[in-house]
C-alpha positions in Angstrom: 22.2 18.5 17.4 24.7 16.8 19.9 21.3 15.6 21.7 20.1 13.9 18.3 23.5 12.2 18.1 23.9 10.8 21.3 20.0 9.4 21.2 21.3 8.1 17.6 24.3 6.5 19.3 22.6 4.8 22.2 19.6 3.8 19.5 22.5 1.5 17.5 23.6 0.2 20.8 20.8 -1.3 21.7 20.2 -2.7 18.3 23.5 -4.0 18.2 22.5 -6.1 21.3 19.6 -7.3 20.2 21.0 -9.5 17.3 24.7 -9.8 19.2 22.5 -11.9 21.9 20.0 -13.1 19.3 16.7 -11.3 20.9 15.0 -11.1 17.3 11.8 -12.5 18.0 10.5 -9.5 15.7 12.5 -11.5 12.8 9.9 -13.9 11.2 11.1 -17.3 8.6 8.4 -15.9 6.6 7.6 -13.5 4.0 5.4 -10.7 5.0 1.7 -11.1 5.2 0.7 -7.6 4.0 3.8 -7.9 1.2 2.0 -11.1 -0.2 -1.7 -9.7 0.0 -0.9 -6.5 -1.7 2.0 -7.6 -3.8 0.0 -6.8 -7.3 -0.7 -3.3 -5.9 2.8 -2.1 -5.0 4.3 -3.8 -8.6 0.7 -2.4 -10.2 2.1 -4.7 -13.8 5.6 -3.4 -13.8 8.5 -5.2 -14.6 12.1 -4.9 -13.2 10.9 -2.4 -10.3 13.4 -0.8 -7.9 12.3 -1.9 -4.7 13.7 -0.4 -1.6 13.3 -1.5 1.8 14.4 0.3 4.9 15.9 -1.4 8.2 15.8 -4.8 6.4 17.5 -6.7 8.8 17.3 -10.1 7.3 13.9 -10.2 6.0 12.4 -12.9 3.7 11.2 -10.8 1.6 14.5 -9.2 -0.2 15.5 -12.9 -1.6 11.9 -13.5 -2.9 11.3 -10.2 -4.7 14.4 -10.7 -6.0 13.7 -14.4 -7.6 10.9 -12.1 -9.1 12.6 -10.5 -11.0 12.9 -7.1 -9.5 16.2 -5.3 -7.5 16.0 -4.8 -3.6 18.1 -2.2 -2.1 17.9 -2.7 1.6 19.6 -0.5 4.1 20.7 -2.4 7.8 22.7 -1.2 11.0 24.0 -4.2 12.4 26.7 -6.3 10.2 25.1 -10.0 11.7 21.9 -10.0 10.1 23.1 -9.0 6.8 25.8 -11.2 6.7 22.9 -13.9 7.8 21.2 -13.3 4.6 23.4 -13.7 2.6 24.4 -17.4 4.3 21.1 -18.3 4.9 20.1 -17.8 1.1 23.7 -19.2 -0.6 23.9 -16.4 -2.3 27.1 -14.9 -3.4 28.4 -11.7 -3.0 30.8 -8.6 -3.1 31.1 -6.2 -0.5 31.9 -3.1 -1.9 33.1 1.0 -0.2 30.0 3.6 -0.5 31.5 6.7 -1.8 32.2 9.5 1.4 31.3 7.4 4.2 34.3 5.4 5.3 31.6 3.6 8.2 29.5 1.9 5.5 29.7 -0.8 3.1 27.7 -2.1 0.3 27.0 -5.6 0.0 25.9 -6.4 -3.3 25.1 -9.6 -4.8 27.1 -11.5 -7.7 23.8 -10.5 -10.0 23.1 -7.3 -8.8 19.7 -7.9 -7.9 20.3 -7.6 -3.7 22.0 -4.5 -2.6 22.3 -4.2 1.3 24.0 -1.2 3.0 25.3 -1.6 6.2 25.6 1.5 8.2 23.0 3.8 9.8 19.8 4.8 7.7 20.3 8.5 8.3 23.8 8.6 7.0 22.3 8.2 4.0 20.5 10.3 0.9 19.0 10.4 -2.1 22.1 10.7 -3.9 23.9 7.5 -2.5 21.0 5.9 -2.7 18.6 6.7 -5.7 15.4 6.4 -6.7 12.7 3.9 -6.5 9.5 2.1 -8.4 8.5 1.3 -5.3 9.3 1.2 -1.0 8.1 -1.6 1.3 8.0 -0.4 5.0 8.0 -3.5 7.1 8.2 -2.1 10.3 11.0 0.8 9.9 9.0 3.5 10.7 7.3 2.0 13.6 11.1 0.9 14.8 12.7 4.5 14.5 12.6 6.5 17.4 9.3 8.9 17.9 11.5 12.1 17.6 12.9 10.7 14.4 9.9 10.1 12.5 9.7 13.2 10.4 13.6 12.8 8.6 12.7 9.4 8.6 9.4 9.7 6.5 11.5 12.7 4.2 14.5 10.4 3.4 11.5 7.8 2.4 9.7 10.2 0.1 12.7 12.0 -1.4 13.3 8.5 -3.0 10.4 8.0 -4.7 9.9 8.2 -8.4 6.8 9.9 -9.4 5.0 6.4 -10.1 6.3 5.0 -7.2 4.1 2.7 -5.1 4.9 2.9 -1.1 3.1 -0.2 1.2 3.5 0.6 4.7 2.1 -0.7 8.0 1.6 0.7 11.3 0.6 -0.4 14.7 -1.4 1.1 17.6 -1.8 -0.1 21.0 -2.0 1.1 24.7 1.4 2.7 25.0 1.3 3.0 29.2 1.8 -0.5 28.9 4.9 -1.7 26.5 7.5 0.5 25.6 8.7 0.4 21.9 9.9 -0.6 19.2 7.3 -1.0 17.6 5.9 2.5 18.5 2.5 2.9 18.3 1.4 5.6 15.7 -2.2 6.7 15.3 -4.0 7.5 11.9 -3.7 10.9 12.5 -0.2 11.5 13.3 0.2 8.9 10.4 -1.5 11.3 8.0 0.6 14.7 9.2 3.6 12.7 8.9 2.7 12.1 5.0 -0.3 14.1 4.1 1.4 17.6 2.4 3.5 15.0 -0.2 1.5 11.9 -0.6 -1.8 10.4 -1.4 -3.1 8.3 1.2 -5.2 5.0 0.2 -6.0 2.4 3.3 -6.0 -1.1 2.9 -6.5 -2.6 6.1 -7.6 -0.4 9.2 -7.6 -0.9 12.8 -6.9 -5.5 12.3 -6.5 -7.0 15.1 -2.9 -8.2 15.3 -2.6 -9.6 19.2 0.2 -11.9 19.3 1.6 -13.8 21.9 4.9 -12.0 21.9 3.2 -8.6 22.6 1.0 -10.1 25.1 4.0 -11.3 27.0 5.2 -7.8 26.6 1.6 -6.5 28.6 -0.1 -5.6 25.5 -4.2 -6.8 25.9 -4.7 -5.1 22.3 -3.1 -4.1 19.3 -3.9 -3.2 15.9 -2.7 -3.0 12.6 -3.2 -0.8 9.3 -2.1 -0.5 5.6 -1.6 1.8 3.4 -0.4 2.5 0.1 1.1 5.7 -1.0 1.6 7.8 -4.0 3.2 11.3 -4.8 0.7 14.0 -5.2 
């Protein structure tokens, strides 16, 4: 236990550092390709979904799902990028105490419909946070650490509501030559990871997603897959 802590303190660190020095080149002006494409999937018709999205930073995508209609709870470490959103998007807001951890704080806009808590994912539960219509991974589970992958993935599914809709996308590549985040995560381990509570439907397998930014990292490959997810 004092191992998982002290690999969840240096983890924060490092993430701290990243947006305290402005090394977010993962941070895109842009809404998320797959969260376009398959937008009509994950809402499937509904109206007013819950949407929640894990390690948000400052994504895009929050304000415009939002301006749909729908409420985004998003969940952040670091204070900069959520304070960025808010800025960036002129939206008002309150910030507001989360109920037995003194370390966190909720910001929540004027109209409730973008609710950000800032503190560390796995400080948090079902009961703080609810339930959902639907969850948009954009890259959290492929940021968390390898060994966290599995109370990751069972925060993720004890918030879903038995019609919920989950879209996420993972990477593979030749790890022996870039060290994560992103982690690469092969179908396989995918499927253990979710397979005994969810149904599994691909959307895009095995795309090939070289940028420039991983080549400079030493990638000479990488690909990219979809899914969506539902409860059995």
């Amino acid at each position: 236990m004092e191992t998982t802590k002290s690999q969840d303190r240096a983890g924060d660190a490092a993430w701290q550092n990243r947006w305290e020095n402005n090394r977010i080149g993962f941070h895109k002006d842009y809404h998320h390709p797959a969260l376009v494409k398959y937008l009509d999937n994950l809402i499937a018709g509904r109206q007013n979904c819950r949407i929640f999205i894990p390690l948000c930073g400052k994504s895009w995508d929050m304000k415009w799902l939002a301006d749909l209609g729908h409420t985004v709870v998003g969940v952040e470490l670091c204070e900069i990028p959520v304070r960025d959103f808010f800025k960036e998007h002129n939206v008002e807001y309150d910030i507001l105490p989360v109920e037995g951890l003194p370390e966190a704080k909720l910001y929540k806009s004027k109209d409730g419909k973008l609710n950000l808590y800032q503190c560390n994912l796995f400080k948090l539960s079902r009961e703080i946070l609810g339930t959902y219509d639907c969850v948009f991974d954009r890259g959290a589970l492929i940021a968390v650490a390898k060994a966290d992958r599995q109370r990751y993935v069972d925060l993720c599914v004890s918030l879903m509501k038995p019609e919920c809709k989950y879209l996420v996308e993972i990477v593979d590549y030749n790890s022996s030559k870039m060290k994560g985040p992103p982690f690469d995560l092969q179908h396989d381990l995918f499927e253990q990871l979710y397979g005994n509570t969810c149904n599994l439907q691909v959307l895009e397998k095995d795309v090939d997603s070289l940028s420039d930014r991983m080549k400079d990292r030493g990638l000479d490959w990488l690909t990219a897959s979809c899914y969506m997810l539902t409860l059995k």
